[in-house]
Phi, psi and omega in degrees: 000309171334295175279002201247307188250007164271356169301297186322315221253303162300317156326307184302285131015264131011264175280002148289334183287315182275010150279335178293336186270327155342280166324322186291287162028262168331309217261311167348282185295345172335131174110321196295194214241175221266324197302322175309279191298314143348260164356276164333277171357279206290322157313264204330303192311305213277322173321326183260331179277338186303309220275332161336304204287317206281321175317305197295297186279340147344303195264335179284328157095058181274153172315151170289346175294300190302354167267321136355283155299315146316292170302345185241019140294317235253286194322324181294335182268348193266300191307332158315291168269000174279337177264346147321301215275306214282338151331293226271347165309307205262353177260334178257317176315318194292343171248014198262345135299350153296297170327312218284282193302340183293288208312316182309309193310320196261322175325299192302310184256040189242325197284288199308338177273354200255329189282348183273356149318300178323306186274333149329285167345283172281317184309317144311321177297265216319308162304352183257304168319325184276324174296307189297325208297271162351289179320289208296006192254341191246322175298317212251040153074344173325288206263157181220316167339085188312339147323276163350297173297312171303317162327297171339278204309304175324313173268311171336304197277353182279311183293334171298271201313315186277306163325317204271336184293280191336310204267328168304302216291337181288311181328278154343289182296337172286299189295319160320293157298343169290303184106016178255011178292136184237109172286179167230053192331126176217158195281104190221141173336170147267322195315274160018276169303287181329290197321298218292312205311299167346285183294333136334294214243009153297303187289333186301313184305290169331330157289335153262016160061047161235166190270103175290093196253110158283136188230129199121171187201356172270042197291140180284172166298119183219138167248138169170175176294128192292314182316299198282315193306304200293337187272348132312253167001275183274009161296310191274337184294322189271281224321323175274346171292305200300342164255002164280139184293186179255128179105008172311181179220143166255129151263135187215111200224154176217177178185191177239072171282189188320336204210353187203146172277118177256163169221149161219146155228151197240116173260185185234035171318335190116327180104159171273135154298123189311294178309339182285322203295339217252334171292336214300343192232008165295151159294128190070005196287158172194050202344176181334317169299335189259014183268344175284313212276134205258314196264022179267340182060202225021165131295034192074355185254350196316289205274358150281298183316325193286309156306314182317306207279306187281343183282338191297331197252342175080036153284184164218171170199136190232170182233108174232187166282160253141148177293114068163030170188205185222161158214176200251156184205125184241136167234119157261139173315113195297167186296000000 
């Protein structure tokens, strides 16, 4: 019994010490990746039972064979779990970045959801407010003037208009996130796409005298659904209308590389603010410039539609500054 508990007693001993250095170990490394500290751990574990066995047999005053032997079970078992621990160290790190990137990921789009209630929200209130007001004025005989009336009747049908894009882009943008969009790929110029989006979206520029340029004559091939490209396309055309000052000029150029098609357009908006770019294509975002301007219309949703459609084609589409504006750049898989 006597030895039964000084075997203990030295075990014991033994694996307080090197747990305590351990522990210093452990708080050192504090901040390092799971993967690590896993590792570390499982070291600290095999490190106390090895200092346990040799403590022990040390004291029993076993043969050097017999010791032998002892260290090197121990040691075939300290390799084990040490390659175990450092697996399955890097399988929980892996996932515990995940959790980490799952959790942000729904914040970011719990955030998003909440500001596009929001900017619907006002974006709707104020124009509707502007509609009764303009009915109750015509109904109830206020205004008569035929200018006047006619005027009414212009912004009725405009603030009408500007609503029913506004209630598409959510439509649109819901089926994006639903996962119900069915592209119909077909093999089509990009030349195409440019065009018709252009010629949309000239005259609105033209009323502010800026200038829509396409440049180049060399357009690639691109397959995807001709509506959602185009509807890329002329997404980024307003958008850039919509910050270029007046009498600005938009560039819109395309090209090919090894593997993928690009298009960009470059406007002379003033450039983004660096905090605004990594947001820039979030839902409803429409950063510090756009809370004022009342007559610019969207909701914030143009360039959230616009990444949805191109990741949808297994593209990317990114933003950066340029001297004295920014530009936009979509790569799609070449043909």
């Amino acid at each position: 019994m006597r030895d039964i508990l000084l075997i203990g007693l030295y075990s014991l001993t033994a694996g307080t010490v090197v747990g305590l250095a351990g522990a210093g170990v452990l708080r050192a490394l504090r901040g390092r990746s799971i993967t690590v500290h896993v590792t570390v751990l499982l070291a600290i574990t095999v490190t106390a039972v090895v200092a346990g066995v040799v403590t022990v047999a040390r004291a029993m005053f076993l043969s050097s064979h017999d010791m032998q032997v002892v260290l090197l079970t121990v040691a075939a078992s300290a390799v084990v779990s040490l390659t175990l621990g450092i697996v399955f160290g890097r399988r929980l790190a892996a996932a515990a970045m995940w959790a980490a990137e799952a959790r942000d990921r729904e914040r970011r789009m719990e955030a998003g959801r909440r500001d596009l209630v929001a900017w619907v929200s006002h974006d709707l209130r104020t124009p509707l407010a502007g509609l009764r007001a303009m009915t109750e004025a015509l109904q109830d005989g206020v205004v008569t003037d035929p200018v006047t009336v006619g005027e009414y009747h212009r912004r009725i049908g405009a603030e009408t208009d500007r609503m029913s894009g506004l209630v598409d882009d959510l439509f649109e943008l819901s089926r994006i996130h639903a996962g119900a969009l069915r592209l119909t790929p077909t093999v089509l110029p990009l030349a195409d796409v440019v065009s018709d989006a252009v010629a949309a979206v000239r005259p609105i520029a033209a009323d502010r005298g800026i200038r829509v340029v396409a440049v180049g004559d060399r357009w690639p091939i691109v397959s995807g659904g001709a509506a959602e490209l185009n509807r890329v396309v002329s997404n980024l055309l307003t958008n850039s209308v919509r910050y270029t000052p007046m009498n600005g000029v938009i560039q819109i150029e395309a090209g090919q590389d090894t593997r993928e098609v690009w298009l960009a357009v470059s406007d002379s908006c003033g450039g983004i603010p660096e905090e605004d770019l990594p947001r820039l294509f979030d839902v409803a975002f429409r950063g510090t410039r756009a809370r004022t301007p009342e007559t610019a219309g969207g909701g914030g949703l143009g360039l959230a539609i616009v990444r949805g459609l191109v990741e949808a084609h297994g593209g990317r589409v990114n933003a950066g500054n340029i001297a004295g504006g920014c530009r936009f750049e979509v790569r799609l898989p070449a043909t």
